[in-house]
FISENU-659326 format. One record per residue: residue number from 1; x, y, z of N, C-alpha, C, O in turn. Coordinates in pm, whole numbers. Layout:
BEGIN
PT   n    nc1    nc2    nc3   cac1   cac2   cac3    cc1    cc2    cc3    oc1    oc2    oc3
PT NUM      X      Y      Z      X      Y      Z      X      Y      Z      X      Y      Z
...
***
This chain:
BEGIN
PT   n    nc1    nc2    nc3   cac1   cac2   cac3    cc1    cc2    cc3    oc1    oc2    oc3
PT   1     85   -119      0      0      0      0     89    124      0    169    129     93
PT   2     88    214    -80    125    353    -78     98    472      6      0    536    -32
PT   3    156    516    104    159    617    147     84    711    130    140    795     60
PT   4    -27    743    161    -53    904    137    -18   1023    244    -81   1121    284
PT   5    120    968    273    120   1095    395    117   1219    349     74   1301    430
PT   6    155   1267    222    109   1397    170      5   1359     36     31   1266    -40
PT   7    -83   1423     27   -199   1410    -11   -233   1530    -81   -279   1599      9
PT   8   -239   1601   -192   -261   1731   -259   -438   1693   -317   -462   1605   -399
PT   9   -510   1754   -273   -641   1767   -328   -686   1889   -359   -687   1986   -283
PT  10   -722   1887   -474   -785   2039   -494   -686   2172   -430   -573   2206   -464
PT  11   -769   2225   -334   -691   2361   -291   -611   2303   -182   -495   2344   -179
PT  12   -653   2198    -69   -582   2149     45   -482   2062     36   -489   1962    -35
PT  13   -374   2094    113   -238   1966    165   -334   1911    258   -397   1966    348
PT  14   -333   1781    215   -378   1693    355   -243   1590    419   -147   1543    360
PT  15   -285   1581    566   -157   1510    605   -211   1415    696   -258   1453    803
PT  16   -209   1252    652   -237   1143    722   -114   1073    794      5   1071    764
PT  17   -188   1012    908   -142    899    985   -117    773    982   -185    741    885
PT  18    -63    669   1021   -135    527   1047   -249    526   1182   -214    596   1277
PT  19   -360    462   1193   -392    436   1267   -380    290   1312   -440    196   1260
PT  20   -278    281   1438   -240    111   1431   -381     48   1490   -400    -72   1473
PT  21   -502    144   1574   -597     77   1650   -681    -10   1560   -693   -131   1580
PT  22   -737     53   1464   -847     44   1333   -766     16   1190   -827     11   1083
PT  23   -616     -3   1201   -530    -74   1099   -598     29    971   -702    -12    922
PT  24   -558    121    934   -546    235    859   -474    353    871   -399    393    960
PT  25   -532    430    709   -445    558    731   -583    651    803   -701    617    805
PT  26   -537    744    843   -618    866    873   -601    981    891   -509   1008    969
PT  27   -676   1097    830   -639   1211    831   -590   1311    985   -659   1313   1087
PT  28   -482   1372    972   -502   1409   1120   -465   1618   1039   -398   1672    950
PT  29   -573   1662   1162   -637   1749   1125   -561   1904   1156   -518   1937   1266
PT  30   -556   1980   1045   -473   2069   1014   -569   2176   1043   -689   2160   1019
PT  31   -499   2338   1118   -598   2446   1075   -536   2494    983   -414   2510    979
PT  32   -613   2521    904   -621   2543    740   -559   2682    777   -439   2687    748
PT  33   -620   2824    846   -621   2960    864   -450   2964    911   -388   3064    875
PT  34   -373   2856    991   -215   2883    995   -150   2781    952    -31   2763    977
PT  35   -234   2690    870   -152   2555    823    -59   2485    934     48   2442    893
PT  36    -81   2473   1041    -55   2438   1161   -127   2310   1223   -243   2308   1264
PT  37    -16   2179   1222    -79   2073   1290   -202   2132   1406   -157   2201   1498
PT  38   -363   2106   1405   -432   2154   1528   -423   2102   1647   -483   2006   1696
PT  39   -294   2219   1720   -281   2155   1846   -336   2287   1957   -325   2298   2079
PT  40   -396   2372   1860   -494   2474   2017   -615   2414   1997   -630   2340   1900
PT  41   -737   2444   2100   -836   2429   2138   -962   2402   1992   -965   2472   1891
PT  42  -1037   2305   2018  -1141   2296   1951  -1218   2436   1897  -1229   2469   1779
PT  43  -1268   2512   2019  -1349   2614   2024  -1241   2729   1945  -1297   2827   1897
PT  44  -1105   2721   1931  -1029   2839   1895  -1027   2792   1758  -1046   2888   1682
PT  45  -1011   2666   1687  -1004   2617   1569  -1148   2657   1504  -1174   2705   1393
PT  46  -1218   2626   1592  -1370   2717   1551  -1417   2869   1466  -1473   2927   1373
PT  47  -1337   2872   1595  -1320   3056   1554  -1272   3067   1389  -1332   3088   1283
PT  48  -1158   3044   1420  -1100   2979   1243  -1149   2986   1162  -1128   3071   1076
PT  49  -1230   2903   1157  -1325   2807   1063  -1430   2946   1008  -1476   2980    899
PT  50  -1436   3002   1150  -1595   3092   1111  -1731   3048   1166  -1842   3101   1151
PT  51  -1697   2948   1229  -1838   2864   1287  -1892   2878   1431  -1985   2822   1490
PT  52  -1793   2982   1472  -1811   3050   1629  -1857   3153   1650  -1778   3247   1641
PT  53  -2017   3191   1691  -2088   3311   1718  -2122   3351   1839  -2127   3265   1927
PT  54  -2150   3474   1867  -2181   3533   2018  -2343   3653   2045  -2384   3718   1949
PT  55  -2385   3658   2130  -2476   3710   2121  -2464   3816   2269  -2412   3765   2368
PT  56  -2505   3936   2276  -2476   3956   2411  -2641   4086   2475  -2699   4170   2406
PT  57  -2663   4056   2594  -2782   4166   2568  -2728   4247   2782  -2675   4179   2870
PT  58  -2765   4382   2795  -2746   4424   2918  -2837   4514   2965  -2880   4588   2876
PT  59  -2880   4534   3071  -2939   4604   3118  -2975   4630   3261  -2970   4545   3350
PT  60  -3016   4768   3278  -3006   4825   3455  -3132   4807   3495  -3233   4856   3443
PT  61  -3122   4714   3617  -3275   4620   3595  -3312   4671   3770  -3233   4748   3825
PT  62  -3440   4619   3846  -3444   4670   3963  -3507   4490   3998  -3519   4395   3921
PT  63  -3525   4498   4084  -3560   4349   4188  -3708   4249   4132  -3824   4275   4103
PT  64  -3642   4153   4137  -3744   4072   4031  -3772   4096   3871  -3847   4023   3806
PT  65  -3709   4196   3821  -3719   4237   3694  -3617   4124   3614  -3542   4063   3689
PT  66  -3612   4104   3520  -3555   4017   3423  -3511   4042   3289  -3577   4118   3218
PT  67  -3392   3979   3241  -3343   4012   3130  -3300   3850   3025  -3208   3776   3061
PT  68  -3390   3821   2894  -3383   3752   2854  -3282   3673   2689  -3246   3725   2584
PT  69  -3274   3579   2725  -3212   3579   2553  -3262   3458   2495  -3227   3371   2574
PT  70  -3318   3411   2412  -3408   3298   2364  -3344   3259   2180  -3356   3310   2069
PT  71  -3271   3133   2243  -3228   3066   2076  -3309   2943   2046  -3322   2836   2104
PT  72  -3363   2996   1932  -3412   2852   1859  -3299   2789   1753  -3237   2845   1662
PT  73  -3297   2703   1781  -3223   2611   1695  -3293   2509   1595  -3401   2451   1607
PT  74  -3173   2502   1464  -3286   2493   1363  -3286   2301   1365  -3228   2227   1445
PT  75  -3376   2263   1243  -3423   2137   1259  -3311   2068   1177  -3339   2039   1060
PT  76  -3185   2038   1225  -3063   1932   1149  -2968   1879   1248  -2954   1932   1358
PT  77  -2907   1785   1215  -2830   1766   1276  -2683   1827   1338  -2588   1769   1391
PT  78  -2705   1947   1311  -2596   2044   1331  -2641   2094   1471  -2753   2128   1509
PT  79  -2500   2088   1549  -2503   2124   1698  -2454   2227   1723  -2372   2282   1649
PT  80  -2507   2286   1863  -2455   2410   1905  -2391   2410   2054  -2460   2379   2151
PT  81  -2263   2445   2064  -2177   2417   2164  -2180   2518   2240  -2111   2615   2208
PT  82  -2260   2521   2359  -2268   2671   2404  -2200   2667   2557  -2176   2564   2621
PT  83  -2174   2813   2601  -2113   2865   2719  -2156   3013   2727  -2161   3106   2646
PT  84  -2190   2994   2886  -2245   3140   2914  -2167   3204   3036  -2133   3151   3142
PT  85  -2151   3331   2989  -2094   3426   3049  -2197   3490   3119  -2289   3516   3042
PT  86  -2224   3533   3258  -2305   3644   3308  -2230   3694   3413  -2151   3633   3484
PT  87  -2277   3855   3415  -2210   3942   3484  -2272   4004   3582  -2282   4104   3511
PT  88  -2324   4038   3684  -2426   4121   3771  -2367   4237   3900  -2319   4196   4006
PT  89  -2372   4297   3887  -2359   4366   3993  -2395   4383   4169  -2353   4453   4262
PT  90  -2502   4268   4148  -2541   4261   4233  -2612   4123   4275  -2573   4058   4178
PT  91  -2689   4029   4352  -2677   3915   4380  -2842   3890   4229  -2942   3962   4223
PT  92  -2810   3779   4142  -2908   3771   4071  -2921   3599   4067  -2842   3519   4118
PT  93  -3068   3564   3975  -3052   3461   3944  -3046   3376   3836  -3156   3397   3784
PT  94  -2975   3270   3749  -2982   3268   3639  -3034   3159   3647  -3048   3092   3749
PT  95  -3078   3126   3508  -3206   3059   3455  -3189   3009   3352  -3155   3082   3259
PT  96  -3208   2830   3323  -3150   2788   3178  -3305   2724   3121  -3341   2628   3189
PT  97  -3379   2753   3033  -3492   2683   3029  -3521   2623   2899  -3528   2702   2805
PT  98  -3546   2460   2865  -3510   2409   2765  -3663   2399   2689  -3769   2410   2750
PT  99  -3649   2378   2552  -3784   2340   2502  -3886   2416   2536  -3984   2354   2580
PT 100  -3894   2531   2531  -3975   2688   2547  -4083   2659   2454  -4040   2653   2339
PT 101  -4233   2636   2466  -4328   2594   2340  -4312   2712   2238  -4269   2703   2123
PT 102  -4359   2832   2308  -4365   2918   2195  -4347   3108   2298  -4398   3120   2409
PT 103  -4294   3191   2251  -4290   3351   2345  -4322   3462   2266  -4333   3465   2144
PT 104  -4334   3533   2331  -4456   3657   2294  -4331   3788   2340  -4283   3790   2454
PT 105  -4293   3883   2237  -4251   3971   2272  -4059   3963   2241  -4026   3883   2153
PT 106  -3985   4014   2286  -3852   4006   2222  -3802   4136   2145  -3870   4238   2154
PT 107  -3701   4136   2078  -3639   4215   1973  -3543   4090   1899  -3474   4002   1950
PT 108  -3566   4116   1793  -3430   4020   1662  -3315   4072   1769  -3324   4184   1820
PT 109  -3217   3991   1796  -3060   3952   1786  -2986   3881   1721  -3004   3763   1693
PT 110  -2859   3976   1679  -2781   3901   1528  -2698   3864   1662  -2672   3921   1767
PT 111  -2664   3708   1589  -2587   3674   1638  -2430   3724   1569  -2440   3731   1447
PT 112  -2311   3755   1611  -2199   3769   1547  -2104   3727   1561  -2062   3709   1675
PT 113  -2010   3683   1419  -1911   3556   1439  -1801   3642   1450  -1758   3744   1397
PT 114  -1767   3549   1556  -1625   3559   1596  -1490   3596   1557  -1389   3625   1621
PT 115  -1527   3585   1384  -1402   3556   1280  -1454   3688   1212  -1555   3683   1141
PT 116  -1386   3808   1232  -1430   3919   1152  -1469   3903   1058  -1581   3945   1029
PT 117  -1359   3807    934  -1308   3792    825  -1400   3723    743  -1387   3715    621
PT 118  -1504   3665    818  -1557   3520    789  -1714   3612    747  -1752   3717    799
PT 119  -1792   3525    626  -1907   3601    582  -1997   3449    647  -2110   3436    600
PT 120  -1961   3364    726  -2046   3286    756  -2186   3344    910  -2173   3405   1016
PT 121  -2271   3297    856  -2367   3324    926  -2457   3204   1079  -2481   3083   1092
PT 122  -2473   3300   1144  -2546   3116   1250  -2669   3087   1187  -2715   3163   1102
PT 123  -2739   2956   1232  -2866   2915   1134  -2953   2929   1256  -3065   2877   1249
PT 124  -2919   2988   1362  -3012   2973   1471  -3046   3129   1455  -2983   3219   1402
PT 125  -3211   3126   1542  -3255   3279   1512  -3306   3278   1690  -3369   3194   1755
PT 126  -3225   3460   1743  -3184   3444   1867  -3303   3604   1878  -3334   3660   1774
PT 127  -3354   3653   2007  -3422   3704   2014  -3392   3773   2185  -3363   3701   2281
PT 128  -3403   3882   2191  -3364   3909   2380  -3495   4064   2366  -3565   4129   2288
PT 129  -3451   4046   2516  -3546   4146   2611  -3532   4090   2719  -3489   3984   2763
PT 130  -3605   4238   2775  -3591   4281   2950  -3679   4362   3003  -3714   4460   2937
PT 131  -3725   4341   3113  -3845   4402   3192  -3838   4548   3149  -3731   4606   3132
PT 132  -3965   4609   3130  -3948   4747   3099  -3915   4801   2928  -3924   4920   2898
PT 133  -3879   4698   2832  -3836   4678   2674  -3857   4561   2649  -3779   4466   2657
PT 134  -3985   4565   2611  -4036   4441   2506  -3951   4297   2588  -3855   4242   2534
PT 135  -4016   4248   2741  -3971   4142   2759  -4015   4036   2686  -4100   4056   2598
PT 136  -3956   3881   2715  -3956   3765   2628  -4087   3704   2728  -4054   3663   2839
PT 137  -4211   3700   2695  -4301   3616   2814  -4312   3454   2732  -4349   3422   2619
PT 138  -4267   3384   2837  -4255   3248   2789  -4370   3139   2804  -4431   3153   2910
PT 139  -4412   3039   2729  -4522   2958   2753  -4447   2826   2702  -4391   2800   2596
PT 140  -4473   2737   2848  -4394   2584   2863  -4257   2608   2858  -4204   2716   2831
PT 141  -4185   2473   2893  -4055   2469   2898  -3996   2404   3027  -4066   2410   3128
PT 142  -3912   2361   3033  -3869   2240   3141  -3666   2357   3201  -3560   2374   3140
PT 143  -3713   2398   3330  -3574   2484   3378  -3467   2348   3429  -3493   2260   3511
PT 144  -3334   2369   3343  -3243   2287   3340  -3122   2356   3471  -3046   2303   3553
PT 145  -3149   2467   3444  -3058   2497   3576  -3097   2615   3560  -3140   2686   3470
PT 146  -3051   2627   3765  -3046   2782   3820  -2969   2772   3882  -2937   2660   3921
PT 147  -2898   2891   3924  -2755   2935   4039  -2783   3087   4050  -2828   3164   3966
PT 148  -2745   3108   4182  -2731   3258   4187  -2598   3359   4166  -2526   3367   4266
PT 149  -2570   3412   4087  -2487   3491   4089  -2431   3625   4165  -2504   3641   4263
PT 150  -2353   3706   4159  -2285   3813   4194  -2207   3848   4148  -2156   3771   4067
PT 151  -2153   3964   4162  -2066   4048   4116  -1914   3983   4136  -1819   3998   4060
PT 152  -1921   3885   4294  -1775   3805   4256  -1767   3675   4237  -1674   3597   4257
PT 153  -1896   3656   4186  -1907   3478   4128  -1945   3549   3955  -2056   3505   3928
PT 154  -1916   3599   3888  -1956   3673   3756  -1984   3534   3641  -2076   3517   3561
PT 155  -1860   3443   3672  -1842   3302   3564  -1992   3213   3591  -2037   3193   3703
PT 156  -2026   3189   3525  -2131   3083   3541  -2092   2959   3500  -2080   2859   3571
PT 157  -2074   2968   3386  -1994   2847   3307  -1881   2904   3231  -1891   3012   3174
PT 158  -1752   2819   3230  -1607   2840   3215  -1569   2763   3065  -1526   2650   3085
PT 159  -1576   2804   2905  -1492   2748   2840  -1375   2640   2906  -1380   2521   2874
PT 160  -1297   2678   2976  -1145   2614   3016  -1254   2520   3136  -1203   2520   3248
PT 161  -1315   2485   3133  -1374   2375   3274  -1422   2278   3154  -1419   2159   3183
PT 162  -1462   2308   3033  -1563   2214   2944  -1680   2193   2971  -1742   2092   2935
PT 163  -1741   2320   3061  -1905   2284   3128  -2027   2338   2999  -2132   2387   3040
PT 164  -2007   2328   2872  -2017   2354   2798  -2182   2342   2750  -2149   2225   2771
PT 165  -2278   2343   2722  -2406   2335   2660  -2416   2286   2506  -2361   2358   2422
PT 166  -2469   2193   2472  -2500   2109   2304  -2635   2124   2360  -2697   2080   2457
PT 167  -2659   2214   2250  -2839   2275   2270  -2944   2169   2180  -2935   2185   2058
PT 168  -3049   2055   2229  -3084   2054   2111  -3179   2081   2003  -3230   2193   1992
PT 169  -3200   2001   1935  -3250   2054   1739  -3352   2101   1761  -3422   2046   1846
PT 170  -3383   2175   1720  -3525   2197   1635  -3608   2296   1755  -3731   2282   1753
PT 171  -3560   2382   1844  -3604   2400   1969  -3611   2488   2050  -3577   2386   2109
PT 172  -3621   2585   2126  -3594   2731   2177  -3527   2710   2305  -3546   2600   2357
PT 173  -3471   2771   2351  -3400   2763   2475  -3371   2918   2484  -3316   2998   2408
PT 174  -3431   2925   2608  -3395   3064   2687  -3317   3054   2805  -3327   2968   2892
PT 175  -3231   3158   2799  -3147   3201   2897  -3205   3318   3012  -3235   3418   2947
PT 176  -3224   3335   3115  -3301   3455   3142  -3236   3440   3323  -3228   3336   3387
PT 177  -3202   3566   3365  -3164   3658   3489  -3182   3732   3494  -3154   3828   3423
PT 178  -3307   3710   3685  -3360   3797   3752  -3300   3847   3864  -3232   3799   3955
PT 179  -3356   3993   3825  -3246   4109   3970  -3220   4062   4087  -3319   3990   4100
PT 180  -3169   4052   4171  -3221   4061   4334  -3221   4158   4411  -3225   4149   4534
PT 181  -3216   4292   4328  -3188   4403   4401  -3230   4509   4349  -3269   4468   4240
PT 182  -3244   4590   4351  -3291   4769   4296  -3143   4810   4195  -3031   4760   4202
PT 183  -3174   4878   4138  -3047   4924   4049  -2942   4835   3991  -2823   4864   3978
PT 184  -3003   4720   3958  -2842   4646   3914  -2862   4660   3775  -2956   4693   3703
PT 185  -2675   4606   3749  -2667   4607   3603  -2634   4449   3566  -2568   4370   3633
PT 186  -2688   4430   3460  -2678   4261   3445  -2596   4233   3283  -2640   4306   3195
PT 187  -2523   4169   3255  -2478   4124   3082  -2491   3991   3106  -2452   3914   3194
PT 188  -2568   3984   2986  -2530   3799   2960  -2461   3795   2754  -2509   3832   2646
PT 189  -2319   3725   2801  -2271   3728   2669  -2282   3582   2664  -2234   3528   2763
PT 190  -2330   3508   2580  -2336   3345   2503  -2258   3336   2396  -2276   3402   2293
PT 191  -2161   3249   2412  -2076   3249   2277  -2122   3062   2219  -2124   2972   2303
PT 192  -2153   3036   2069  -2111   2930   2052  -2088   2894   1949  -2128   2978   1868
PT 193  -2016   2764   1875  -2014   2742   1760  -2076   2623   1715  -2070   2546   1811
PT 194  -2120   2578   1640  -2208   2501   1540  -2140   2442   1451  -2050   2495   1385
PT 195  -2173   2336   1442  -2063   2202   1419  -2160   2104   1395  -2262   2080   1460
PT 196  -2092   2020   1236  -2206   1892   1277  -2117   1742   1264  -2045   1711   1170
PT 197  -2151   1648   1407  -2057   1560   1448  -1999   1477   1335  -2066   1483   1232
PT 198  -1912   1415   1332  -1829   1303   1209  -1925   1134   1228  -1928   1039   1149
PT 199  -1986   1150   1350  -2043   1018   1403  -2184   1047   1467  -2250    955   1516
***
């Protein structure tokens, strides 16, 4: 058998392996953007690619008031790898709620990729509001998690921990944190990228 350790196709150098487990060759995976064996992070190779988007919404909210962000995700097998950032000033609570039937109210949010450079777009259509501006009022839905935050617990979920969210298909999922206090200021930034598995 012949070697394909260099491999010229079309526009790409490809560069294979042996795999002694599964007794073959196999591709082992290059970022194309520095032609660099991929040895940083999944989520940074993402970026790369163009397949990594963020959404972010803020606002100065008072006690029990709420600030929402609601992604539907579309009907394929393409996944969305998510992590959320929230920030508060003051003690709040966050809110993960899956399979949302249907909500009343919102504003359009573009989601925006990561990769200046990149004209790729997300296929998910994302929507936010907050008490006082066209909040998101929700009907059904099953809450996957809550935690309370603060100003020195800000991380909710950590990229570098892998506590990561695969949202799934076809489906709405809202994000939403309520005040616990008079005058706070709240951000929730969601970053993710969309990927569809090899298996």
């Amino acid at each position: 058998m012949g070697s394909p350790w260099h491999k010229n196709e079309a526009q790409n150098a490809r560069l294979y392996g042996w795999d002694s487990e599964n007794d073959q060759w196999t591709q082992i995976p290059i970022d194309l953007s520095t032609s660099t064996l991929r040895s940083i992070s999944h989520e940074h190779h993402e970026i790369h690619e163009g397949d990594m988007y963020y959404v972010a919404a803020n606002a100065s909210l008072n006690n029990n008031n709420t600030i929402s962000i609601a992604i539907t995700t579309p009907n394929t097998t393409e996944e969305q790898h998510l992590v959320l950032d929230i920030r508060a000033s003051d003690n709040a609570t966050v809110t993960y709620i899956s399979g949302v039937t249907s909500y009343t109210g919102g504003a359009a949010a573009t989601p925006y990729n990561r990769n200046g450079r990149s004209s790729n777009t997300s296929n998910c259509t994302v929507k936010s509001g907050y008490t006082g501006s066209n909040p998101l009022v929700l009907t059904g839905g099953t809450t996957r998690f809550s935690e309370i935050v603060n100003a020195s617990k800000g991380l909710v979920w950590d990229r570098s921990s892998g506590e990561e969210i695969v949202l799934p298909k076809n489906s709405i999922e809202v994000f939403r944190v309520t005040a616990g206090a008079n005058g706070m200021t709240i951000t929730i930034l969601i970053n993710w990228y969309e990927h569809t598995p090899n298996a």
